[in-house]
N, C-alpha and C positions, 0 to 999 in steps of 0.2 A: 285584508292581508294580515296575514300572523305575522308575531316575532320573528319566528325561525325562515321564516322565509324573504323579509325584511333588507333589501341589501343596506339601507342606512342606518340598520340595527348595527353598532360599534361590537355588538357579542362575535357576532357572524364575521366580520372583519377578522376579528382577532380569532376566532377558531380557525375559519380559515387560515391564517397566516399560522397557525400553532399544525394545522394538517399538511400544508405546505414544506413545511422545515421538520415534520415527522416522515416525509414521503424523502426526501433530501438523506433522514436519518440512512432510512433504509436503502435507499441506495449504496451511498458510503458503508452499510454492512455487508451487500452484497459483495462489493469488490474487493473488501477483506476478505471477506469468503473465498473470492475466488484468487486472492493473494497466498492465501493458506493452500489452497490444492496446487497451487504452479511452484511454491516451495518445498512442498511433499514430492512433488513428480523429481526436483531437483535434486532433494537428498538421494532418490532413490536410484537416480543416475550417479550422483556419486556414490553411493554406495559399491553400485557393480563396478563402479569405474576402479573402486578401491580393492575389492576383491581380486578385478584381472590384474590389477598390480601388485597385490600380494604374488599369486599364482606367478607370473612372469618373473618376479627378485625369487620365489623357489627353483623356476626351470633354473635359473640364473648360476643360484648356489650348487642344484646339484650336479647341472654340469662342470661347474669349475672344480666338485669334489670330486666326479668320475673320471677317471683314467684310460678309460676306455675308447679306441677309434673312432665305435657310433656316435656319429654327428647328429644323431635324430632328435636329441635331447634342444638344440637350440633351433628346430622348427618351429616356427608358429605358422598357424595360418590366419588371414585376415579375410571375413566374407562379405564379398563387394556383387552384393544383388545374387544371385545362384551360383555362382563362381565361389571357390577357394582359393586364394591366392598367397603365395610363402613369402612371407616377411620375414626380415631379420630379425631376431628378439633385442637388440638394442633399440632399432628404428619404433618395435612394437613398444615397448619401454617408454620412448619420448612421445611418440600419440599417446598413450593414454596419462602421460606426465601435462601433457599439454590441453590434453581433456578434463583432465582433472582440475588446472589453473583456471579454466574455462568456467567449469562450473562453480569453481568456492567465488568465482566473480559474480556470477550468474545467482548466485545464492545472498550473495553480501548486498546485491542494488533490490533484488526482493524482500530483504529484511529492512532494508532502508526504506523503501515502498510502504510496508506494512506500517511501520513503527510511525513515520507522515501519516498516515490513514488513521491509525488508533488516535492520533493527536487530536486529527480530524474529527473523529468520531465524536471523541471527547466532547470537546468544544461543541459541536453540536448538541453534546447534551444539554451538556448546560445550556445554551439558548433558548433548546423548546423546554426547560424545568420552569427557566425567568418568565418565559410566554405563556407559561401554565399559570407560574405565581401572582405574572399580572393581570391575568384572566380571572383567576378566582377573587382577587382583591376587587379590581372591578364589578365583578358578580355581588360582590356581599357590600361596596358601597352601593349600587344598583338598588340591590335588596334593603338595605335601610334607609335608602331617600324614598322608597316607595311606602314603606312602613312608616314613616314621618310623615309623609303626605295622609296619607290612609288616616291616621292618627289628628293630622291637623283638622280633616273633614268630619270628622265624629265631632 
């Protein structure tokens, strides 16, 4: 039986447990990863969210600057599955005000997600570094009891 293959070899223990808590690493980086894309996807909802509500405070103003009979200026329409349907520009106004609150919430518990995770990460590191530290320390006391030995038998 070799070393390497040795389960009461204390090396193999401890790799093990150092490939263990590296396999752990990568996990916890994958679901930053994928913390990172559902915060992306978020901004990019507010983003448009921000733009329809630019556009909508314009219909806004420049109906209240036009003087003119045409009411056409405070149509919106809202499309619900293949249908168009007329919304008020006020009512439209407070959905996308409401969509918006939605999403800076939706954005702030994902950033608080992340920021636990990175902590996480962290900490992780540092365990599998000590796991390493104590693996080579072992390794090179390992390596000079043997050299002692080797030496005492000459």
């Amino acid at each position: 039986m070799s070393a390497t293959t040795d389960p009461n070899n204390p090396g193999n223990t401890l790799a093990a447990a150092v490939d263990a808590e590296i396999a752990k690493f990568r996990d916890m980086q994958e679901t930053l990863h994928a913390l990172r894309g559902d915060l992306q996807v978020v901004m990019g909802q507010q983003t448009e969210n921000e733009m329809v509500q630019t556009e909508l405070n314009l219909m806004d103003t420049s109906s209240n600057s036009s003087s003119n009979n045409n009411n056409n200026t405070n149509n919106v329409y809202k499309r619900v599955g293949p249908v168009l349907l007329k919304q008020d520009l006020s009512e439209a106004k407070e959905t996308v005000a409401k969509r918006l609150e939605f999403i800076r919430k939706e954005q702030d518990k994902i950033q608080a997600k992340m920021l636990e995770q990175e902590k996480q990460l962290q900490a992780q590191g540092l365990k599998i570094q000590e796991q390493q530290a104590n693996m080579q320390r072992m390794t090179a006391e390992a390596v000079q009891q043997i050299q002692q030995q080797h030496a005492a038998g000459k």
